[in-house]
C-alpha positions in Angstrom: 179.0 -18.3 31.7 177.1 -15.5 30.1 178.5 -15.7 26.4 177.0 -19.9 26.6 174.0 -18.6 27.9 173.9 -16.1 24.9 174.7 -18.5 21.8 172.2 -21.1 23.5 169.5 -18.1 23.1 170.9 -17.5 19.3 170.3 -20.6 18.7 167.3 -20.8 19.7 165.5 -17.8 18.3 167.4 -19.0 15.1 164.7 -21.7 14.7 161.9 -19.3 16.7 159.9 -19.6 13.5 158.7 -23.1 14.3 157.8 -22.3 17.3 154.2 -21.7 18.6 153.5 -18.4 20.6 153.8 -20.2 23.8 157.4 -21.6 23.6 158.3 -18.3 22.3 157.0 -16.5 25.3 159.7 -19.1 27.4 162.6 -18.6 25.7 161.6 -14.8 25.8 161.4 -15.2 29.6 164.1 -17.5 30.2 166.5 -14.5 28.3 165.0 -12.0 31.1 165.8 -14.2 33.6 169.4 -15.0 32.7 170.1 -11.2 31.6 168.9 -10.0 35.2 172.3 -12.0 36.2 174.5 -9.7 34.1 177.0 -7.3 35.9 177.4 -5.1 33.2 174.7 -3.2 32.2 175.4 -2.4 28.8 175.9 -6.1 28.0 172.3 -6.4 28.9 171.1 -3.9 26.8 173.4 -5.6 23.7 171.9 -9.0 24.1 168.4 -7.8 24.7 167.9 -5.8 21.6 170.3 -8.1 19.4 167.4 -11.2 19.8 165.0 -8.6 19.3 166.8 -8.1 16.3 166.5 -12.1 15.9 163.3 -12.3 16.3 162.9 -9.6 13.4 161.1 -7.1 16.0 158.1 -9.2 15.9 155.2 -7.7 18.2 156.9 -10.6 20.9 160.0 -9.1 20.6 158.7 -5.6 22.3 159.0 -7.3 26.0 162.8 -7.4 25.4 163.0 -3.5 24.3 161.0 -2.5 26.9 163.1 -4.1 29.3 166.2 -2.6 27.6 164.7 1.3 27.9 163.7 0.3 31.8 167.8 -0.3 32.6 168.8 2.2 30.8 166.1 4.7 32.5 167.4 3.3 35.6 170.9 3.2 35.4 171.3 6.3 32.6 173.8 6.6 30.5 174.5 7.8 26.6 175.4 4.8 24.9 172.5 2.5 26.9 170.1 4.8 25.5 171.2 5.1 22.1 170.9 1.3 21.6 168.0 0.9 23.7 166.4 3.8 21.4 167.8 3.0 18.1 166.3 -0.7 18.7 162.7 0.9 19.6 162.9 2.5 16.6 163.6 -0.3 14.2 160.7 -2.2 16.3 158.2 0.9 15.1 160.0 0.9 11.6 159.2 -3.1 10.8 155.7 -2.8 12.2 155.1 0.1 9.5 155.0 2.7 12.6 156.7 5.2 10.5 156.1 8.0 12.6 157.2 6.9 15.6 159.9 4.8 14.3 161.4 8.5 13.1 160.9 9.7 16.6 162.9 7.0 18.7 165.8 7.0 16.0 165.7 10.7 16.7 166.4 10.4 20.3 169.0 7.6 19.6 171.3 10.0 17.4 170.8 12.5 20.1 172.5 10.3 22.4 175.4 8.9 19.4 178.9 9.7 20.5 180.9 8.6 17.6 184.3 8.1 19.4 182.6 5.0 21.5 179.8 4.4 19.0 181.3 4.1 15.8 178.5 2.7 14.0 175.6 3.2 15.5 174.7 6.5 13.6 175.2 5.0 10.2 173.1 2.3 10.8 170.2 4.4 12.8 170.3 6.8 9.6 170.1 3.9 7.4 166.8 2.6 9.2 165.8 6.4 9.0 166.0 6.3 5.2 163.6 3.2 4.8 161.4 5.7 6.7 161.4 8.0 4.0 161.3 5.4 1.1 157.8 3.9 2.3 156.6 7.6 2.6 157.8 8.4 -0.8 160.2 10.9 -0.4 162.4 9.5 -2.3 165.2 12.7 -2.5 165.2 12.8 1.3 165.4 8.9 1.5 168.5 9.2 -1.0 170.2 12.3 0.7 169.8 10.0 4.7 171.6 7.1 3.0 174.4 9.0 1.5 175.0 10.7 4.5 174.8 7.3 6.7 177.8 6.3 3.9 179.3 9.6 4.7 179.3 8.6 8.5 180.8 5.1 7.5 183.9 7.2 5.2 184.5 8.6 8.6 185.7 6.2 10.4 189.5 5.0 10.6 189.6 1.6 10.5 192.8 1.3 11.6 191.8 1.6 15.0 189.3 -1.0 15.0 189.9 -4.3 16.0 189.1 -7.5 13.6 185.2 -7.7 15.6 184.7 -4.4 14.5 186.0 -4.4 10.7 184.0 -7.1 10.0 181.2 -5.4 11.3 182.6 -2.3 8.8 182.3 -5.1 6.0 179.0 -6.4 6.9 177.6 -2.3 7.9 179.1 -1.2 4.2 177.4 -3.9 2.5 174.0 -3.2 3.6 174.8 0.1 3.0 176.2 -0.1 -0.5 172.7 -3.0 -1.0 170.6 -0.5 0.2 171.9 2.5 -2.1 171.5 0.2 -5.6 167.9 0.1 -4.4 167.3 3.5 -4.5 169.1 3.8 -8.5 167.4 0.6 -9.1 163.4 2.3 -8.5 165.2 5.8 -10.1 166.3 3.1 -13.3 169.7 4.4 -12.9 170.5 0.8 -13.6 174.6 1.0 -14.4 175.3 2.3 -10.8 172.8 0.1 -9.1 174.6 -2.5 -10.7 178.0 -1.7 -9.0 176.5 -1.5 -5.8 174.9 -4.6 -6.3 178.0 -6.2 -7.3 180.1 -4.0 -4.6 177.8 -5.8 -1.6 177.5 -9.1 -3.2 181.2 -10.0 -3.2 181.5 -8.2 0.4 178.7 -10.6 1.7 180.2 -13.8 0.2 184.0 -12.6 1.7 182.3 -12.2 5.0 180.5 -15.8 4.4 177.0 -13.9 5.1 175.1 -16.4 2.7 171.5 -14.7 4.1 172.7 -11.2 2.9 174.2 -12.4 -0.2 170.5 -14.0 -0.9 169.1 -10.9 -0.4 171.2 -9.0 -2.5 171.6 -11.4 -5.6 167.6 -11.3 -4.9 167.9 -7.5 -5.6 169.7 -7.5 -8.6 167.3 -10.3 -10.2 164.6 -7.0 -9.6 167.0 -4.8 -11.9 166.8 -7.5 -14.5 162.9 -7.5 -14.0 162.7 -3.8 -14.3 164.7 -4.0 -17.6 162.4 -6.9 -19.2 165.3 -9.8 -18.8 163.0 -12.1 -17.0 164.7 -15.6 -17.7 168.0 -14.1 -15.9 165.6 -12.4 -13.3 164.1 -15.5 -12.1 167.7 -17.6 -11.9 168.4 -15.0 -9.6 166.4 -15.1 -7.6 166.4 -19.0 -7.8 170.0 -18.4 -6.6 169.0 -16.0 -3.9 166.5 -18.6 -2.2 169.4 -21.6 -2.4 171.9 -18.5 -0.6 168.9 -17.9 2.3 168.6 -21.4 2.8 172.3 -22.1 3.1 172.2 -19.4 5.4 169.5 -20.8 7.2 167.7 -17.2 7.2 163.7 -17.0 8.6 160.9 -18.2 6.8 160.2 -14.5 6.2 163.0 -14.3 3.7 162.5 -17.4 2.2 158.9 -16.3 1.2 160.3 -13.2 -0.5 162.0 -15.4 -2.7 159.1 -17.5 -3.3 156.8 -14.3 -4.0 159.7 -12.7 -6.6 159.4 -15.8 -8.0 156.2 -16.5 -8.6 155.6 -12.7 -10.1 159.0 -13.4 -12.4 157.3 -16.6 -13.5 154.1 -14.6 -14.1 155.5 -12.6 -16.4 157.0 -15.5 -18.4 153.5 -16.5 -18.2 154.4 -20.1 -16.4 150.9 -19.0 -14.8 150.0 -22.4 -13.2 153.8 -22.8 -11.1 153.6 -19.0 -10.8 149.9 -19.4 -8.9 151.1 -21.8 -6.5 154.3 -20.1 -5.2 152.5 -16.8 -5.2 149.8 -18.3 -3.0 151.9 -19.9 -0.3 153.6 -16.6 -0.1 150.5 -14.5 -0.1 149.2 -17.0 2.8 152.1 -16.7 4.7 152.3 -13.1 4.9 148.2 -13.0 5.8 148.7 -15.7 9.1 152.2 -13.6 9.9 150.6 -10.3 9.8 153.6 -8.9 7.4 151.1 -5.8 5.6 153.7 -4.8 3.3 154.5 -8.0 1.7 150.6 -8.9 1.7 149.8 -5.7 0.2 153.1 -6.5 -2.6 151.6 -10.4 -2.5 148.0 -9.2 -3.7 149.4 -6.9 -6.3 151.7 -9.4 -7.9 148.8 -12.1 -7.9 146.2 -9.5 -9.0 148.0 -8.9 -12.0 148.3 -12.7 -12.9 144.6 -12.7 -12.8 144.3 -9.5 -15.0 146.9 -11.8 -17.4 144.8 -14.7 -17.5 141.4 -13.0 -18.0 140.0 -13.5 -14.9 139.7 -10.0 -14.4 137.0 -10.2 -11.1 139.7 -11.6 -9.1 142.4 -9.3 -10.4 140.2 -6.7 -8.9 139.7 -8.1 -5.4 143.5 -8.5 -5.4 144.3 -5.1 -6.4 141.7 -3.2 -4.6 142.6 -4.9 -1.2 146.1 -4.3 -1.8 144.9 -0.2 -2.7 143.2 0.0 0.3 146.3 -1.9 2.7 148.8 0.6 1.0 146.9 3.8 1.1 146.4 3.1 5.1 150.2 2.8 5.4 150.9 5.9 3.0 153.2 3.8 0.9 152.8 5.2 -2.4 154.9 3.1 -4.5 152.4 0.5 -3.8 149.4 2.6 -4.3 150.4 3.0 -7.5 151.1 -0.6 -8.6 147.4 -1.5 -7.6 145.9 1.5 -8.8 147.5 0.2 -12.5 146.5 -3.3 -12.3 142.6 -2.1 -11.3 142.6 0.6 -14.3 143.5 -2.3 -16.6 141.1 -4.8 -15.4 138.4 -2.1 -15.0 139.0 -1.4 -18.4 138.8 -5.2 -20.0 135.4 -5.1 -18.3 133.9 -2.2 -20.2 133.7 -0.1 -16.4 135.6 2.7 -18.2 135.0 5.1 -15.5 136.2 3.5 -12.6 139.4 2.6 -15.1 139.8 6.7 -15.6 139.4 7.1 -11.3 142.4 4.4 -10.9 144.3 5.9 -14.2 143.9 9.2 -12.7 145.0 8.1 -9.0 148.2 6.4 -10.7 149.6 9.6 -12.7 148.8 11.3 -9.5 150.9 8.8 -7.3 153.2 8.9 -9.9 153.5 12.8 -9.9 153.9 12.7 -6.2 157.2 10.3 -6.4 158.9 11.5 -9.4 157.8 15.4 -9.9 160.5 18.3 -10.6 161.7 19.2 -7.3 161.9 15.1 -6.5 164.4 15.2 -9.7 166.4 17.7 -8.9 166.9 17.3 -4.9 167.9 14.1 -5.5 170.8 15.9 -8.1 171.4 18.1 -5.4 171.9 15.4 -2.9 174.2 13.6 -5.1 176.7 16.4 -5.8 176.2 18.0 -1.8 177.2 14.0 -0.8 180.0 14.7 -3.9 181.5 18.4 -2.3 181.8 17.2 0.9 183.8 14.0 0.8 186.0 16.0 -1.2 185.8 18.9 1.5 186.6 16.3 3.9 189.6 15.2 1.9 190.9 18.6 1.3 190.7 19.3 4.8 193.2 16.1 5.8 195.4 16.7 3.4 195.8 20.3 4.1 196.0 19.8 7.8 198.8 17.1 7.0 200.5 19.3 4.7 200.2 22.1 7.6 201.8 19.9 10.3 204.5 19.0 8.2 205.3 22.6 7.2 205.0 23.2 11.0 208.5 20.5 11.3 210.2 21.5 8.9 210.0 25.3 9.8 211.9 24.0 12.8 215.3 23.4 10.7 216.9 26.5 9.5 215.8 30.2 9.1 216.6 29.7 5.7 214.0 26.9 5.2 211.5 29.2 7.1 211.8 31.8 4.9 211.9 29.6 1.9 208.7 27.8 3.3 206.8 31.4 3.9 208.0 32.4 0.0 206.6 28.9 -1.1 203.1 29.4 1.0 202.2 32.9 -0.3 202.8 31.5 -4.1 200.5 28.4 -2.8 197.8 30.4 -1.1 197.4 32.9 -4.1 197.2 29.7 -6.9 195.0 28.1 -4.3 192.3 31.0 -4.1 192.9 31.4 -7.8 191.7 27.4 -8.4 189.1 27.7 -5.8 187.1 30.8 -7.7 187.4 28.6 -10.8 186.0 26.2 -9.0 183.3 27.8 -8.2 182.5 29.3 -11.2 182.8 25.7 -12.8 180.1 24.1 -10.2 178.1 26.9 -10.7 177.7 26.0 -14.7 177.3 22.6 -14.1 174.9 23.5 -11.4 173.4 25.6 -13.7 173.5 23.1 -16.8 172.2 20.6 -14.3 168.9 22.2 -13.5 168.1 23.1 -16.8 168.2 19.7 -17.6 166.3 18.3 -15.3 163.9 21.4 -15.7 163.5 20.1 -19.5 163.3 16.9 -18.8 160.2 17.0 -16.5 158.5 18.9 -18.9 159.1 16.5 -21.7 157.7 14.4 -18.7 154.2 16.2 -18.1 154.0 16.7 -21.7 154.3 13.2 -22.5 151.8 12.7 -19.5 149.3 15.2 -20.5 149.5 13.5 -24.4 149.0 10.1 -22.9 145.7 10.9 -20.9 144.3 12.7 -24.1 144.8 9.2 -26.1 143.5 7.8 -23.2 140.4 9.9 -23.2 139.6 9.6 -26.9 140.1 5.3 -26.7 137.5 5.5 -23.8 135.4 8.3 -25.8 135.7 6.0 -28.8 134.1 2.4 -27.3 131.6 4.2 -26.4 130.5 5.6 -30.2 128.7 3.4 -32.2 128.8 5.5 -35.4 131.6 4.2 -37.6 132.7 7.4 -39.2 132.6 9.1 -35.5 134.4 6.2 -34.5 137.4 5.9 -36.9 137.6 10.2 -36.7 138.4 9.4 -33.5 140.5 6.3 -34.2 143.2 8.6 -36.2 143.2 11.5 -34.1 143.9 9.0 -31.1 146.8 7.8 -33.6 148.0 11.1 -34.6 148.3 12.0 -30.4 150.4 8.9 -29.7 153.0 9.8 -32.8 153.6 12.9 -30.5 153.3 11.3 -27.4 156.5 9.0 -28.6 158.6 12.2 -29.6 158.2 13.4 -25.9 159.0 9.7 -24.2 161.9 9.4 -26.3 163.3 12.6 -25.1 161.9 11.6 -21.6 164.1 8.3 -21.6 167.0 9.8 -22.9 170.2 11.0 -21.7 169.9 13.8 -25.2 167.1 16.3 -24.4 166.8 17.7 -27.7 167.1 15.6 -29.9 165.7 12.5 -31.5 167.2 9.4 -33.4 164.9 9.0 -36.9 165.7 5.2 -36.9 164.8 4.6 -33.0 161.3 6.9 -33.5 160.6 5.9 -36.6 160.4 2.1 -36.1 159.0 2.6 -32.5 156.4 4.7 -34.4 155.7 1.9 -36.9 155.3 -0.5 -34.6 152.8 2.0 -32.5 150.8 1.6 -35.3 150.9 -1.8 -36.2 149.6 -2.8 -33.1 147.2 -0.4 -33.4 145.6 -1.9 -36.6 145.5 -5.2 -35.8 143.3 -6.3 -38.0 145.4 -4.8 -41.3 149.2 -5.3 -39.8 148.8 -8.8 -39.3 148.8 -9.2 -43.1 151.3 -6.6 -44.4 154.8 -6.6 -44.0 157.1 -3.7 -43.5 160.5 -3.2 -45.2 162.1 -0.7 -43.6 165.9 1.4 -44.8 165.9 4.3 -42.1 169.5 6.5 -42.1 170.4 7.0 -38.5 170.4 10.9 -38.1 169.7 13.3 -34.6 166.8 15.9 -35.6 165.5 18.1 -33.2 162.2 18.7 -32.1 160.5 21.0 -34.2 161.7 18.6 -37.2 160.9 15.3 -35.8 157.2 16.0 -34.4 155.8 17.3 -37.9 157.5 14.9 -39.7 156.5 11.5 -37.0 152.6 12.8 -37.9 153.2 13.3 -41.7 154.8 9.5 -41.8 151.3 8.6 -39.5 149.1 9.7 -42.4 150.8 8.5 -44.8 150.5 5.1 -43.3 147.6 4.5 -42.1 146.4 6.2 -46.0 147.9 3.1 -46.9 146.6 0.8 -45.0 142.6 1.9 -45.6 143.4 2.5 -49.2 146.5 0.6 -51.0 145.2 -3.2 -50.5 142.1 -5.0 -51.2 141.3 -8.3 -49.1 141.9 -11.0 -51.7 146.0 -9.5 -52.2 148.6 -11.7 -51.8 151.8 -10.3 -49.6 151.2 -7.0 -48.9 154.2 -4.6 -48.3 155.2 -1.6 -47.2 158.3 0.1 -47.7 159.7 2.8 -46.1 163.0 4.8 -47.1 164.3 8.0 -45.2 167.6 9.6 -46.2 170.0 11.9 -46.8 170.0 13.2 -50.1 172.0 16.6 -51.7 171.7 18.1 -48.9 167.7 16.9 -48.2 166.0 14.8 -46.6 163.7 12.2 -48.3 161.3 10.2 -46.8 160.0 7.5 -49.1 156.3 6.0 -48.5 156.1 3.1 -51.2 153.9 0.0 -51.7 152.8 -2.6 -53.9 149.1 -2.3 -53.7 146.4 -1.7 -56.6 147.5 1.8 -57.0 145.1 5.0 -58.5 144.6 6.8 -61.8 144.6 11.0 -61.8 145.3 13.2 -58.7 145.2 12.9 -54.5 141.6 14.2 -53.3 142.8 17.3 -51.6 139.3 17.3 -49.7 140.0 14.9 -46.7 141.6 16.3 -43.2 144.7 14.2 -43.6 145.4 15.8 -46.5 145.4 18.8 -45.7 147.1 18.3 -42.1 149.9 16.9 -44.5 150.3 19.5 -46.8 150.0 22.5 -43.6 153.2 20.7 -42.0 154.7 20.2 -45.2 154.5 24.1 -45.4 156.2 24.2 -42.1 159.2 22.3 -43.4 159.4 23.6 -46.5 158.9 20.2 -48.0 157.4 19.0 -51.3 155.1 15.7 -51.0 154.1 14.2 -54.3 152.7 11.1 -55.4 153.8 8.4 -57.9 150.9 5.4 -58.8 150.6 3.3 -61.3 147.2 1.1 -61.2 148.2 -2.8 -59.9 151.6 -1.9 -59.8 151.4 -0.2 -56.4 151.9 4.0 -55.0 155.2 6.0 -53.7 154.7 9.0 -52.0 157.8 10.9 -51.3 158.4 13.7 -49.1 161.3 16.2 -49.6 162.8 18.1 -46.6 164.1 21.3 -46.9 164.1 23.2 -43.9 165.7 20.8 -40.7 168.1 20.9 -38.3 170.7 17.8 -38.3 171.8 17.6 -34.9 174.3 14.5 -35.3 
């Protein structure tokens, strides 16, 4: 009689979001009511916090916890407590209680026995690494959900029943969902894409349509993150039809509507985009959902930045500032704080655009700094060693026991079994030292990379707020010489600031590919000089070749002057197609780069007075490189630069 009572319950919290507070509150009762008739205390407890669960610990749902910690005060007992707690903490952890979410999951893992409670301290350190996330430790967030996938790898599911391996399915896939998350904000895109793909299959084998909405929802993010918005919003498209066929709450369904409507956004479908992000941004507001709002308002603000309307961008975005920096979620502090520096900026309020710019690489700094990097490394390889531990350890201990029978048989095999264990135990401490020395080098190896690649990082930074500085120092000169001075030495910053993003962004710390940085740098300063680039064309015939650093950067600002020398100087307005050509290759032994146009070209020598000149010719010194000019008047100038001293690295 209890299990009808039950699914009639299921059924109707299912629907609980059409409800009004009032027949809430009744079905809440009438639960109470027809759990005080229960028997079995434990089976109160489960149905109590499972429709807590189902009512997706709305502030309503606390009546049915509270009740939960009362019988299991009362009648005492490990396993009552750890659900009773584990459910009081994922009540905290959706109401953005973070701190006292941590605190009751706490004292639900004190309580875990993992012979009867198989699960229950994967999932409890799954809801504890959500904790971390929204506080922005994001290497202690990663190292809690590997080892809530370590507790899973534990457990021998041949002794479960078919209840339970389901549940092993469904626990796994949220588990494997929740990891891609994690590589997805890292952009460690190729193994959040197998998780992804890992708990999207496992959701539609278990017919869990809600889940498998949620996750194909996820993975349309990746494909946002990585620009692909047309397969992004078809995603999620297909995660909302998924919810729906799963019949999941309206909170879900408005998720889909708000990734939606910032996908849509960014395809600049503005007027559809509006509308969807509104009804979600409404929603959340009545609801109370402050996450989502404050994710709502930054999405919208950003639409309003896109359109111009740059007032109500800033509303948006500094609500949203204020909403996340009361919760202490830093991920979202820093998405606000760059859609106000932007806006700020269109407006001409260039210092309150440098407070928000400075808040962001701040925020920024906090999430992804050095030790950030390399714990989460750590965390990896520590998850790594001990599986394998783990593994060692059964196989030995099988391998032991099986030795142990067949000692049992004959002397003969005894002795032959103690001759064959002394030749195995010294080759086995023999592999384990080289073992050891091998993780230590790649340990070693590891750090140093990560060591280099932050400091490519807050070198790239510290480049990118000096540009910044001179742009904002520059609108505010109204001298024209002043002004352009400016103008080049912003330019001349941002050819450097590419060498140390390229390096950021790579898997190769020291080195960079000409072609890549050499038509990323033209295209830097294309868009730079609008109002030239938009007439001349550029021809470009760049070898492939790895140069390291102390080649690269010289030669990225020597290409820059050469350039933009060009642009002021080769063309005059009434020419018909402009070009510029640019050659760089591999010639005896040198390398050439070729700066050649078709402009009106100049009689006699290069003016060595001018500062770009004689920046060219100081780091022409440094690569032992001859620069010299070839003009002929209307027929155009090549000037080409010989390399001497480089180093090829592929």
């Amino acid at each position: 009689m209890k299990y009808y009572f039950f699914i009639l319950l299921f059924c109707f919290s299912a629907v609980i979001h059409t409800q009004n507070k009032t027949d809430k509150q009744i079905i809440i009762d009438s639960l109470i009511n027809i759990v005080d008739t229960y028997n079995d205390n434990f089976e109160k407890i489960r149905v109590l916090t499972s429709n807590a669960g189902q009512f997706r610990y709305s502030k309503d749902s606390r009546v049915l916890i509270d009740k939960a910690i009362k019988i299991s005060k009362t009648y005492e007992g490990e396993k009552l407590y750890a659900n009773s707690y584990y459910s009081l903490g994922n009540y905290f952890f959706y109401n953005n209680e973070l701190d006292s979410a941590e605190v009751y999951l706490n004292k639900s893992i004190s309580y875990v026995k993992d012979e009867t409670m198989p699960f229950l301290r994967a999932s409890n350190l799954m809801t504890k690494s959500g904790i971390y996330r929204k506080k922005g430790n994001i290497p202690l967030a990663l190292a809690t959900m590997l080892n809530s996938k370590r507790a899973l790898d534990k457990i021998d599911t041949l002794t479960l029943d078919e209840k339970q391996r389901r549940k092993f399915k469904g626990e796994s896939s949220v588990l494997n969902n929740s990891l891609a998350n994690y590589y997805n904000q890292m952009e460690e895109f190729d193994k959040a894409s197998d998780y992804y793909a890992k708990a999207y299959l496992a959701s539609l084998a278990l017919k869990s349509y809600v889940n498998a909405g949620i996750i194909i929802s996820n993975r349309g993010e990746l494909l946002l993150n990585q620009g692909q918005y047309s397969k992004a919003l078809k995603l999620y498209e297909e995660g909302k039809i998924l919810k729906e066929k799963g019949k999941a709450p309206m909170r879900f369904i408005m998720s889909s509507l708000l990734n939606i409507g910032n996908t849509q956004s960014k395809l600049r479908n503005f007027k559809e985009a509006l509308i969807n992000l509104n009804a979600a941004h409404d929603y959340y507001e009545k609801a109370g959902i402050i996450e989502n709002l404050t994710i709502s308002k930054n999405f919208r603000g950003n639409l309003y930045y896109e359109t111009n309307n740059y007032n109500l961008a800033i509303e948006d975005c500094s609500n949203a500032k204020n909403l996340a920096i009361s919760s202490g979620n830093l991920e979202l502090t820093s998405e606000a704080c760059k859609c106000l520096s932007k806006a700020y900026k269109s407006l001409g309020e260039f210092d309150k655009a440098l407070e928000n710019y400075e808040l962001l690489t701040k925020t920024n700094d906090s999430i992804f700094n050095e030790n950030n990097i390399k714990k989460q490394t750590q965390q990896e390889m520590q998850y790594e060693f001990n599986k394998t531990q783990e593994l060692n350890t059964l196989k030995f201990e099988a391998k032991e026991k099986e030795s142990t029978l067949y000692s049992y048989l004959a002397i003969l095999g005894l002795i032959l079994a103690l001759v064959l264990g002394f030749f195995f135990y010294r080759n086995k401490k023999t592999n384990i030292q080289l073992a050891k020395q091998k993780a230590l080098l790649e340990t070693t190896i590891d750090e140093k990379n990560v060591l280099l690649k932050e400091t490519h990082h807050r070198v790239k930074n510290s480049f990118q707020i000096v540009s910044s500085l001179l742009y904002l120092q520059s609108e505010n000169v109204e001298d024209i010489k002043a002004k352009t001075a400016i103008k080049e030495a912003e330019n001349r910053v941002r050819s450097m600031v590419l060498v140390h993003q390229k390096l950021y962004n790579k898997d190769e710390l020291v080195g960079i590919n000409t072609k890549e940085y050499i038509s990323d740098l033209i295209k830097d300063i294309s868009e730079s000089h609008q109002f030239h680039s938009n007439l001349i064309a550029f021809n470009l015939n760049i070898e492939p070749h790895v140069l390291d650093i102390e080649t690269i950067t010289p030669l990225g600002l020597i290409l820059n002057e050469l350039i933009i020398n060009t642009m002021k100087h080769a063309f005059v307005d009434s020419m018909k197609n402009p070009k510029i050509e640019i050659d760089f290759t591999n010639i005896n032994n040198d390398m050439v780069l070729k700066v050649s146009d078709n402009g009106k070209g100049f009689d006699g020598e290069i003016k060595q007075t001018s500062f770009g000149i004689s920046l060219m010719k100081a780091l022409s010194k440094t690569l032992k490189a001859n620069l010299e000019y070839h003009s002929e008047i209307n027929k155009g100038t090549s000037a080409i630069l010989t390399i001497k001293k480089f180093k090829l690295l592929s």
